[in-house]
LOFI-40660 format. One record per residue (C-alpha): residue number from 1; residue in three letters; z, x, y. Coordinates in steps of 0.5 Angstrom, whole numbers, padded with zeros to 4 digits. Example, Ala and Ser with C-alpha at 12.3 -4.5 7.8 and 13.67 -1.06 7.14 Angstrom:
<pts>
> resi,resn,c3,c1,c2
> 1,ALA,0016,0025,-0009
> 2,SER,0014,0027,-0002
</pts>
This chain:
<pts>
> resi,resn,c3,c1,c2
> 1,UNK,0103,-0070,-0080
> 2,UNK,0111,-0072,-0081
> 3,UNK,0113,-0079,-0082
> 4,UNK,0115,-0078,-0074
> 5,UNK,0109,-0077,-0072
> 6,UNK,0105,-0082,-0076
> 7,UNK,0110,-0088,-0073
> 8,UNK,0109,-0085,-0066
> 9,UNK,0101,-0086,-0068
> 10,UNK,0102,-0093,-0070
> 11,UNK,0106,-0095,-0064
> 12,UNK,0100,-0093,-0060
> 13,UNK,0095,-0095,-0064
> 14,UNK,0100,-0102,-0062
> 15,UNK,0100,-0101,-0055
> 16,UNK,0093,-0099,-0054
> 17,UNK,0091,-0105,-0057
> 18,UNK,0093,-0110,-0052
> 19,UNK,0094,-0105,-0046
> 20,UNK,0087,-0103,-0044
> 21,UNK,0085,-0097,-0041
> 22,UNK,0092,-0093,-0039
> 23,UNK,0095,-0086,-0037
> 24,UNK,0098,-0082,-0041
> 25,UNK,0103,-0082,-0038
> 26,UNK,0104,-0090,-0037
> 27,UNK,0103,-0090,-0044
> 28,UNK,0109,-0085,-0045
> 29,UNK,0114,-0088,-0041
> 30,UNK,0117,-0094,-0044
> 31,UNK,0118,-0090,-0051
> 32,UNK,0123,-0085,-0046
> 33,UNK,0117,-0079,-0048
> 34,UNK,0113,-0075,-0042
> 35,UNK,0105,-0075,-0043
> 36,UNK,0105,-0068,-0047
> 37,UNK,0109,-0071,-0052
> 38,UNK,0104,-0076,-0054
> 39,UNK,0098,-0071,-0054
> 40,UNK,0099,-0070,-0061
> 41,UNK,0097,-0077,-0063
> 42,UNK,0092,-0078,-0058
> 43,UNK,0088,-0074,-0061
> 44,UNK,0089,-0075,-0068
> 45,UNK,0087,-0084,-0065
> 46,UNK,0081,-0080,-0062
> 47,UNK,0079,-0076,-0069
> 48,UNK,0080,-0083,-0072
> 49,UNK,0075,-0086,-0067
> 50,UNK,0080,-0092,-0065
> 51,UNK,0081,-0089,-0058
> 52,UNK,0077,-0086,-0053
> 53,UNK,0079,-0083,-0047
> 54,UNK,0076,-0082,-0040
> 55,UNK,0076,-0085,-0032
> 56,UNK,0075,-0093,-0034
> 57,UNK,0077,-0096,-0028
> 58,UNK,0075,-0095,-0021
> 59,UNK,0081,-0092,-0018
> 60,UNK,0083,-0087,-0023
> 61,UNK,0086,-0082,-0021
> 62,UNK,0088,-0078,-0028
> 63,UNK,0084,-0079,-0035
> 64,UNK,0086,-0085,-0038
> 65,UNK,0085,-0087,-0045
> 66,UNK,0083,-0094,-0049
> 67,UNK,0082,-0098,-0056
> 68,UNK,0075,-0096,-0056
> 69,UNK,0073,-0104,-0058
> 70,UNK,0076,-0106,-0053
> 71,UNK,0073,-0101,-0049
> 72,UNK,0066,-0104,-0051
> 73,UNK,0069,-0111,-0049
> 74,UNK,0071,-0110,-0043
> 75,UNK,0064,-0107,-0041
> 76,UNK,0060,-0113,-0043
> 77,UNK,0064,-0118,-0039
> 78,UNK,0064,-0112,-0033
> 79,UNK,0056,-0112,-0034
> 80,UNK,0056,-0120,-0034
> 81,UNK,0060,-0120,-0029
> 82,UNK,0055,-0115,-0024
> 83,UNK,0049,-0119,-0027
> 84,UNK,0052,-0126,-0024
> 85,UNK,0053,-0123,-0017
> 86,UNK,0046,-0122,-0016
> 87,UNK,0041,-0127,-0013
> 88,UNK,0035,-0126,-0014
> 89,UNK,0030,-0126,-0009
> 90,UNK,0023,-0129,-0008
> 91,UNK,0016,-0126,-0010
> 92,UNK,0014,-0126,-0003
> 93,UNK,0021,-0122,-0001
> 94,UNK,0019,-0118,-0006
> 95,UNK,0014,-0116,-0004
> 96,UNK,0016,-0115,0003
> 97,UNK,0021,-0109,0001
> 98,UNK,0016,-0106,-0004
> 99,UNK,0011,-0104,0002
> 100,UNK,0018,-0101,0005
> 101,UNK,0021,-0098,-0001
> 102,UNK,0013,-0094,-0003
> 103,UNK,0013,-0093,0005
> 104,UNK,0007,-0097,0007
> 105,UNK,0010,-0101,0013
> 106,UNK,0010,-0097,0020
> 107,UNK,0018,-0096,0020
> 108,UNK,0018,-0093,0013
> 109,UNK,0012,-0089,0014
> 110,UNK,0014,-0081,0013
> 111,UNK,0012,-0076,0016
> 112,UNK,0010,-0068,0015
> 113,UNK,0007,-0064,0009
> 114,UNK,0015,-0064,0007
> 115,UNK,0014,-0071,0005
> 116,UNK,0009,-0070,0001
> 117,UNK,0013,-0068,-0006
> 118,UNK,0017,-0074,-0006
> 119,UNK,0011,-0078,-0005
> 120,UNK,0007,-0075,-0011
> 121,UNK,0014,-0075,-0015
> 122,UNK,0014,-0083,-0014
> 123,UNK,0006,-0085,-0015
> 124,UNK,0007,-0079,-0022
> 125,UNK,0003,-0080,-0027
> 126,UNK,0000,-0087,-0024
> 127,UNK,-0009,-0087,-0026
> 128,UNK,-0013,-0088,-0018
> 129,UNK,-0020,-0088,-0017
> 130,UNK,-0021,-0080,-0015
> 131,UNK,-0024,-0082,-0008
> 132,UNK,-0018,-0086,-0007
> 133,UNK,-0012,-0081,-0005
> 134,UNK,-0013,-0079,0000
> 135,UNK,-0017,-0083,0004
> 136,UNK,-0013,-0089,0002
> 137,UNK,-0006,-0088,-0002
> 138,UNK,-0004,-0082,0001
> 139,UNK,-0005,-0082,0008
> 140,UNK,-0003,-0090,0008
> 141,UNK,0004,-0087,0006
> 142,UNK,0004,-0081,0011
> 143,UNK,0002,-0081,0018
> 144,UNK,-0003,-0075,0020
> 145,UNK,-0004,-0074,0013
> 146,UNK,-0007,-0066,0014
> 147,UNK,-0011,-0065,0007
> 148,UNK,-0009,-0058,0007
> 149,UNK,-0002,-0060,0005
> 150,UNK,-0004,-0063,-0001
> 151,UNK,-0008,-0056,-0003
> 152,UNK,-0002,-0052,0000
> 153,UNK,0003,-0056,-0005
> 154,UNK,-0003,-0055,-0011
> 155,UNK,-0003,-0048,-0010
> 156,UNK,0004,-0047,-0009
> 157,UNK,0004,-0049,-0017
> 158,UNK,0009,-0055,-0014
> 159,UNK,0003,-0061,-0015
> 160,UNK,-0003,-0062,-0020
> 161,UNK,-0009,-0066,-0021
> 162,UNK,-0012,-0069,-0027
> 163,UNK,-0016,-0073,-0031
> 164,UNK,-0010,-0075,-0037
> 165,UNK,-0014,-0080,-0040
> 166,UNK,-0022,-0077,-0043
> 167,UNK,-0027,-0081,-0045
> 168,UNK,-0032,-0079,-0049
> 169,UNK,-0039,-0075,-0046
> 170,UNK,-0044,-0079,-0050
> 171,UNK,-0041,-0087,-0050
> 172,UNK,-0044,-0090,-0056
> 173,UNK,-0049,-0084,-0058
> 174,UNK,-0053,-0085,-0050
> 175,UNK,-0054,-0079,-0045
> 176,UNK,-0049,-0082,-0040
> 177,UNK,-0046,-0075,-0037
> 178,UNK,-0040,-0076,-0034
> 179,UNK,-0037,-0074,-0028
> 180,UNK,-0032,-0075,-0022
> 181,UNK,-0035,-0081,-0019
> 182,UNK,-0031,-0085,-0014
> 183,UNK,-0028,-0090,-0019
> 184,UNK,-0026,-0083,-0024
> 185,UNK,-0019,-0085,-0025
> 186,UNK,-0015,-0078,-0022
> 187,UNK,-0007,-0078,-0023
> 188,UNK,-0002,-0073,-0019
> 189,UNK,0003,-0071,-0022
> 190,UNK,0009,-0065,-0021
> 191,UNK,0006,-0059,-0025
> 192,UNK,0013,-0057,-0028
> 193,UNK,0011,-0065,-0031
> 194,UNK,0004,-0065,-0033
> 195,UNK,0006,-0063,-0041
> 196,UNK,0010,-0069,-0042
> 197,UNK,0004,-0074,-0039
> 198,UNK,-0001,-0071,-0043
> 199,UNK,0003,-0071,-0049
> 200,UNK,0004,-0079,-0048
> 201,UNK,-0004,-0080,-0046
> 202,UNK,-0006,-0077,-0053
> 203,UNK,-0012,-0072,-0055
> 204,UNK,-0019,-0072,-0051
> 205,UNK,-0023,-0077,-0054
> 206,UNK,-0028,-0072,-0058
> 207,UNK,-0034,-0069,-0053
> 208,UNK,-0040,-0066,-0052
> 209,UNK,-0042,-0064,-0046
> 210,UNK,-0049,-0062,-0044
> 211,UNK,-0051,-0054,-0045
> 212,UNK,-0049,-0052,-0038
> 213,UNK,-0043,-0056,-0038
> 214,UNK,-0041,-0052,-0045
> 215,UNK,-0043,-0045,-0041
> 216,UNK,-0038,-0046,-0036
> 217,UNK,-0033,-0048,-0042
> 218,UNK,-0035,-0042,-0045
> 219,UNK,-0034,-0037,-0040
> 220,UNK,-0027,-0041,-0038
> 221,UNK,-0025,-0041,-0046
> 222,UNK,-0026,-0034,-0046
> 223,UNK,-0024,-0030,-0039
> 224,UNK,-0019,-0035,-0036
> 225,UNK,-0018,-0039,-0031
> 226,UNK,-0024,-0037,-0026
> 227,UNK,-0026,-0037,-0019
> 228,UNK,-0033,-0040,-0017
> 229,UNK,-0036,-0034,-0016
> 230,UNK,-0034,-0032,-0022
> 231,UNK,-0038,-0037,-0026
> 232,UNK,-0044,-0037,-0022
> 233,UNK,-0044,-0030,-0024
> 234,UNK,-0042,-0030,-0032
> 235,UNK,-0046,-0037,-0033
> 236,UNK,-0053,-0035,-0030
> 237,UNK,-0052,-0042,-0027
> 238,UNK,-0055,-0044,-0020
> 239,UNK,-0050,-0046,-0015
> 240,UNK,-0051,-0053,-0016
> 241,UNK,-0052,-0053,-0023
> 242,UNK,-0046,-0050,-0023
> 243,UNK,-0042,-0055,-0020
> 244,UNK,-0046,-0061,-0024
> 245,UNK,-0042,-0057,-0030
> 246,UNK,-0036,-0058,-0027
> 247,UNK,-0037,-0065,-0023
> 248,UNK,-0039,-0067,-0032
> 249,UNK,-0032,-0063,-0035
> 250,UNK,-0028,-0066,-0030
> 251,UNK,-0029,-0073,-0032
> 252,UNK,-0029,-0071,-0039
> 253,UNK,-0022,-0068,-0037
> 254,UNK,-0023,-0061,-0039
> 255,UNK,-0022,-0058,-0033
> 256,UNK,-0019,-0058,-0026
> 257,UNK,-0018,-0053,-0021
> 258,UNK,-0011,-0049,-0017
> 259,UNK,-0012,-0054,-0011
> 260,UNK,-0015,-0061,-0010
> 261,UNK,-0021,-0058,-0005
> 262,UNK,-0025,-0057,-0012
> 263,UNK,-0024,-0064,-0014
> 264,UNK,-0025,-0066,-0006
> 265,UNK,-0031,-0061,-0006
> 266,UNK,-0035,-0064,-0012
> 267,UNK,-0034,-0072,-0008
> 268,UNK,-0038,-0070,-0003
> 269,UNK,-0045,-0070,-0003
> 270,UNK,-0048,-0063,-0002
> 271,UNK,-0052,-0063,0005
> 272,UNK,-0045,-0065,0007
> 273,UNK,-0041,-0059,0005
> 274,UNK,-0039,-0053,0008
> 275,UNK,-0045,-0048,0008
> 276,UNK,-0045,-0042,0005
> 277,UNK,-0044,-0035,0009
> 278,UNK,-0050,-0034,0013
> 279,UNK,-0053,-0041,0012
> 280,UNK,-0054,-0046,0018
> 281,UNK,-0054,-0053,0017
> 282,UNK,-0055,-0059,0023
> 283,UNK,-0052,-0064,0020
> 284,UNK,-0043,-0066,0020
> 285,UNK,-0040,-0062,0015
> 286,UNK,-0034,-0062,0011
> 287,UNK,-0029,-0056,0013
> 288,UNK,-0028,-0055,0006
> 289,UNK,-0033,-0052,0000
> 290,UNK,-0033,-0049,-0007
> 291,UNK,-0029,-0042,-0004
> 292,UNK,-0023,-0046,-0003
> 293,UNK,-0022,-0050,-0010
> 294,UNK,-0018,-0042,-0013
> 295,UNK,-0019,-0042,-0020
> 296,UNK,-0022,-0047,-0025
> 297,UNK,-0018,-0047,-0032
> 298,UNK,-0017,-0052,-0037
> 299,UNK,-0013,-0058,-0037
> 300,UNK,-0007,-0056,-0042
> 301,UNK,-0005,-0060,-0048
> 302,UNK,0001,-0060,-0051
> 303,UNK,0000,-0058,-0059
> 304,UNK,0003,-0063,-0064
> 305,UNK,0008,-0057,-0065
> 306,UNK,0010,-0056,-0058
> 307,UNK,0010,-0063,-0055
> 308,UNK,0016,-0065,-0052
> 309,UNK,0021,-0070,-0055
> 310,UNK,0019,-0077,-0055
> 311,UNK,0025,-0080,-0053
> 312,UNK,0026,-0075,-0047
> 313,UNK,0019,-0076,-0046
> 314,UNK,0020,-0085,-0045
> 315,UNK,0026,-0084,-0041
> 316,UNK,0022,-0079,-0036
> 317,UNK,0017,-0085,-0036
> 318,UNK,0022,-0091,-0035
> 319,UNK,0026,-0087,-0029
> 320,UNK,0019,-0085,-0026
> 321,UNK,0017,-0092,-0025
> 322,UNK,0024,-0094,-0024
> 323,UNK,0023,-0089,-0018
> 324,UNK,0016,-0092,-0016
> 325,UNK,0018,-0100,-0016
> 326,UNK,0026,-0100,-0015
> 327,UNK,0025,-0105,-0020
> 328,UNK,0022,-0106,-0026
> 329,UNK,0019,-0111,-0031
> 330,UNK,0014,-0112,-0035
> 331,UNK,0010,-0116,-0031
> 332,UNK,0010,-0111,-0025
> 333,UNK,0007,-0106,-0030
> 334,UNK,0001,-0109,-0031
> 335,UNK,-0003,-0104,-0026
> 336,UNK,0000,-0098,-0030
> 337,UNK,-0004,-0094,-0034
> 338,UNK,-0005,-0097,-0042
> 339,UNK,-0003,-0091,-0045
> 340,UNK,0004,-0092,-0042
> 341,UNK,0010,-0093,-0047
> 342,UNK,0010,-0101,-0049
> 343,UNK,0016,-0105,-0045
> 344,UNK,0019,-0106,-0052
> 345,UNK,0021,-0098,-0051
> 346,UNK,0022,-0097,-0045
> 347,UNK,0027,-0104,-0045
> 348,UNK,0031,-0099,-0049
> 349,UNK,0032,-0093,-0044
> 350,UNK,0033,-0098,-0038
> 351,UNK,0039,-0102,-0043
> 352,UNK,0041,-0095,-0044
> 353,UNK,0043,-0094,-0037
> 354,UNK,0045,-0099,-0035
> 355,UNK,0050,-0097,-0040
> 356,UNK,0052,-0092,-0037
> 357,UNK,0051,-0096,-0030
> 358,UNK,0047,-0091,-0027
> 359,UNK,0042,-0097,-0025
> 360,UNK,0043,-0105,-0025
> 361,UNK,0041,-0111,-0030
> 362,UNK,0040,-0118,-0028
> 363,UNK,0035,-0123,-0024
> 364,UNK,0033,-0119,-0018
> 365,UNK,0026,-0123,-0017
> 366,UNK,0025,-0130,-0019
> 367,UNK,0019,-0134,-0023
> 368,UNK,0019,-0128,-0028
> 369,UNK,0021,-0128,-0035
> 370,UNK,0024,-0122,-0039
> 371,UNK,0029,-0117,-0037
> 372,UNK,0029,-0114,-0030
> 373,UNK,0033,-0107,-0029
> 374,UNK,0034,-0104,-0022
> 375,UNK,0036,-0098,-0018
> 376,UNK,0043,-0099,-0015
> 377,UNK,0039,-0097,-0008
> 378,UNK,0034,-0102,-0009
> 379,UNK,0039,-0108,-0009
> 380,UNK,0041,-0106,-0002
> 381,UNK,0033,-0106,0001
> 382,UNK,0032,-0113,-0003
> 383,UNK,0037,-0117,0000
> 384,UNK,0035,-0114,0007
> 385,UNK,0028,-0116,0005
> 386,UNK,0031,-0122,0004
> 387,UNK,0034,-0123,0010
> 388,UNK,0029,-0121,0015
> 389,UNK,0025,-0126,0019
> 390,UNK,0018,-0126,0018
> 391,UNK,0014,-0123,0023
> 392,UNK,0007,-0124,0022
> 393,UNK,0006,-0116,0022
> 394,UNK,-0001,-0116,0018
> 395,UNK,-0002,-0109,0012
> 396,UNK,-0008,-0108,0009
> 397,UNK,-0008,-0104,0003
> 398,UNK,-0013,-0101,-0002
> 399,UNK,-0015,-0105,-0008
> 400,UNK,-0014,-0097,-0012
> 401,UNK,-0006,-0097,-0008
> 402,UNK,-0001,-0099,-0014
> 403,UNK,0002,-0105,-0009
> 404,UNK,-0006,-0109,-0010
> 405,UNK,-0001,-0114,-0014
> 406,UNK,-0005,-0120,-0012
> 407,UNK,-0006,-0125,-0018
> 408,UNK,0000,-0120,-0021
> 409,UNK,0006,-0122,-0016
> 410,UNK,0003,-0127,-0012
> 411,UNK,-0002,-0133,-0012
> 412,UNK,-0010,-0131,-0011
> 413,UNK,-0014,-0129,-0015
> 414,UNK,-0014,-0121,-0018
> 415,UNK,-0017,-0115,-0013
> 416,UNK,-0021,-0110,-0017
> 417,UNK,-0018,-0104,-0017
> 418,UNK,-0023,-0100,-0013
> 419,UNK,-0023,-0096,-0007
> 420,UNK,-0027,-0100,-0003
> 421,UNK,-0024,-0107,-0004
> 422,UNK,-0018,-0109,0000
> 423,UNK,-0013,-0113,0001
> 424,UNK,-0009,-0116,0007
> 425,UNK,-0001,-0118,0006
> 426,UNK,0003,-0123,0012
> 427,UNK,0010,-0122,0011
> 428,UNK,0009,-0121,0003
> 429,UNK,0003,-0126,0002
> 430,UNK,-0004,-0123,0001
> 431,UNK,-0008,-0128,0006
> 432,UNK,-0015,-0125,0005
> 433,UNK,-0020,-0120,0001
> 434,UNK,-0025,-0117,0001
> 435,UNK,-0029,-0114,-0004
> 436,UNK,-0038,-0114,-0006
> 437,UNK,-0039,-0113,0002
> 438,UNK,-0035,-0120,0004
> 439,UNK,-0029,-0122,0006
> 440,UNK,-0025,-0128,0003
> 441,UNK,-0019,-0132,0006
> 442,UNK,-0014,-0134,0002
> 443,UNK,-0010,-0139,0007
> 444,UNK,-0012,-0143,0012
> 445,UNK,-0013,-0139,0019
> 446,UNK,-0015,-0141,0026
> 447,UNK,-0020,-0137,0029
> 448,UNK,-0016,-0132,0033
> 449,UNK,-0012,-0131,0028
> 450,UNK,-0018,-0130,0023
> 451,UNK,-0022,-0126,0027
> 452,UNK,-0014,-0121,0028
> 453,UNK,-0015,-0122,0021
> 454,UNK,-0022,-0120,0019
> 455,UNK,-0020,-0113,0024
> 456,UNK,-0013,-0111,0020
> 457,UNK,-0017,-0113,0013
> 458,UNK,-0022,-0107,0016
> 459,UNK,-0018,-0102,0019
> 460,UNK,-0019,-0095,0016
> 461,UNK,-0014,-0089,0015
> 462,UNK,-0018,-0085,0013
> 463,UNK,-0017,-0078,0016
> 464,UNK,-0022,-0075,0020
> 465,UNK,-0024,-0069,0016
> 466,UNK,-0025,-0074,0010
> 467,UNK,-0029,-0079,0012
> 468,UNK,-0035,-0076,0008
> 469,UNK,-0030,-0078,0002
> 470,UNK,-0030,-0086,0004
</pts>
């Protein structure tokens, strides 16, 4: 470089210093010079690492070039001056926009098999009782709920169901043989995304089922995925031990089949299932049976040489939640699995996008500790929770749904996270529970209200085909 060109680079260097982010062309023309004739030593302040090039300002038109420290300046005071907008809300009104933004309010609910995907894409890799999706998340979320749209999306490859978190098939040297009872914890997921959540909730515990269950593994480790009849035929099992087998490997997370009807099928007691081809039965079946589970496989586990990338993998976790709350912090996060990334970790995917300024940090919901992230599209939602009267509208919620956040978000005593228990909310509040086969009110009520209340508390959703599941 010419003594010229190196005295064009620190009058630039100058310039740059005290002018923020600027055209080239602005840059260029109080020297008498065109943009092309300062490219040369632009580049070489941007091989040094002293300036940096892109759109800085809202209105850019053309690329723009900036002192690089001075860059870093003018976004922190930026992203001071966003946080300083913010007002944050209470727990109530916060509250009130979760159950619109995870769609359980009347005029959020959607509608279709087509709604489905997205539903199971913001409830990913959240841990529920297995009775409990679609008798109470699912259908609280979808109007006309139709169990064979989940099955269709499982079969489609679109949706798979899980036990991510195994535990072992003889606790503390017993004989306990585990099976997907009711309170069994089954996540959904998107199946191009089932490798990263079992990466994250580690190997199975070590497992050591019973004779039949170890048939049946061994005819699936070496034959394949396998439909129904196949096993009964290569296990020499009976029917119904056939199903005990895989009642006992889905609870130690070994196995799950194509569609939800297999996990569906092994809930329901057998004298009210479908019957076999030739059989009668005089009591109300189920329209579903083993046939319309597809193939039963093992669960996939990534190898240790294969998992994927750690910090992809947190990333994913933060924007997911980020996707189900449309604000994060790590109180909200109690409910979520013990086996999820600790809030240190995900605190730096979330300052790291708000860097980039895809999301928003600052104080969103009062009365919380810690640093709060939120989806620019949930700010919106916030301030008009806030703003909208209180209506009285009563909502019951399974104590199984992520939103059971009494004692959590808002005064009250903890709702177990059973499928059975239920909690009613008035304009964001939680007014009564029920749990252990009682009702308790959490606030004071007349007696119409009560008994209004006492009804909304109790309602059912649960689909006509499922009420064998509730």
């Amino acid at each position: 470089m010419g003594s010229r060109e190196e005295a064009l680079v620190e009058i630039l260097r100058g310039r740059l210093e005290g002018l923020g982010p600027v055209t080239p062309a602005a840059l260029a023309a109080p020297l008498g010079l065109g943009p092309t004739d300062i490219a040369a030593a632009l580049i070489a302040l941007e091989v040094e690492g002293f300036a940096m090039r892109g759109r800085f300002t809202p209105q850019a038109a053309d690329e723009e070039w900036c002192e690089r420290r001075l860059l870093a300046r003018i976004h922190l005071y930026t992203v001071k001056r966003l946080r300083a907008e913010i007002e944050p809300v209470a727990a109530r009104d916060f509250v009130r926009f979760l159950l619109g933004w995870q769609r359980l309010s009347a005029e959020q609910q959607m509608e279709g098999p087509d709604a489905l995907e997205s539903l199971v894409a913001q409830l990913e890799g959240f841990e529920a009782p297995a009775s409990a999706w679609e008798t109470e998340i699912l259908p609280a979320r979808l109007t006309g709920y139709d169990p064979a749209w989940l099955d269709d999306q499982c079969l489609a490859g679109r949706v798979a169901w899980t036990r991510l978190r195994a535990r072992n098939g003889r606790p503390n040297g017993g004989t306990f043989r585990p099976g997907p009872v009711r309170t069994t914890p089954i996540t959904l997921l998107p199946r191009r995304h089932a490798s990263l959540w079992a990466s994250l909730s580690g190997p199975p515990d070590p497992s050591d089922p019973s004779p039949r269950a170890q048939t049946v593994l061994g005819f699936i480790r070496e034959h394949g995925a396998s439909f129904f009849d196949e096993l009964l035929e290569g296990s020499g099992l009976l029917r119904q031990q056939a199903e005990e087998a895989l009642a006992e490997l889905v609870g130690l997370g070994l196995v799950n089949s194509d569609s939800f009807a297999g996990l569906r099928v092994l809930l329901v007691p057998a004298d009210r299932r479908r019957p076999i081809a030739g059989a009668r039965r005089r009591r109300r079946t189920v329209p579903f049976g083993m046939e319309d589970a597809g193939r039963w496989a093992l669960v996939r586990r990534p190898a240790a040489s294969s998992a994927p990338d750690s910090g992809e993998t947190v990333e994913h976790v933060a924007r997911t939640l980020l996707n189900r709350y449309g604000v994060v912090f790590w109180r909200l996060l109690e409910r979520e699995a013990q086996w999820l990334p600790p809030w240190r970790e995900l605190l730096r995917v979330y300052r790291r996008l708000e860097s980039r300024g895809e999301i928003r940090g600052g104080r969103f919901v009062a009365g919380f500790s810690g640093e709060q992230y939120a989806l620019p599209d949930a700010i919106g939602m916030l301030r008009e929770a806030r703003r909208k009267p209180a209506s009285g509208t009563l909502l019951s919620v399974s104590g199984a749904d992520p939103l059971n956040l009494v004692g959590i978000l808002t005064p009250g005593p903890r709702l177990a996270a059973l499928t059975g228990n239920r909690l009613l909310y008035r304009d964001g509040l939680p007014i009564a529970l029920f749990a252990a086969g009682e009702v308790r009110f959490l606030q004071p009520l007349d007696a119409g209200s009560e008994w209004e209340a006492h009804k909304a508390l109790l309602r059912s959703r649960v689909p006509q085909p499922l009420l064998a599941l509730a």
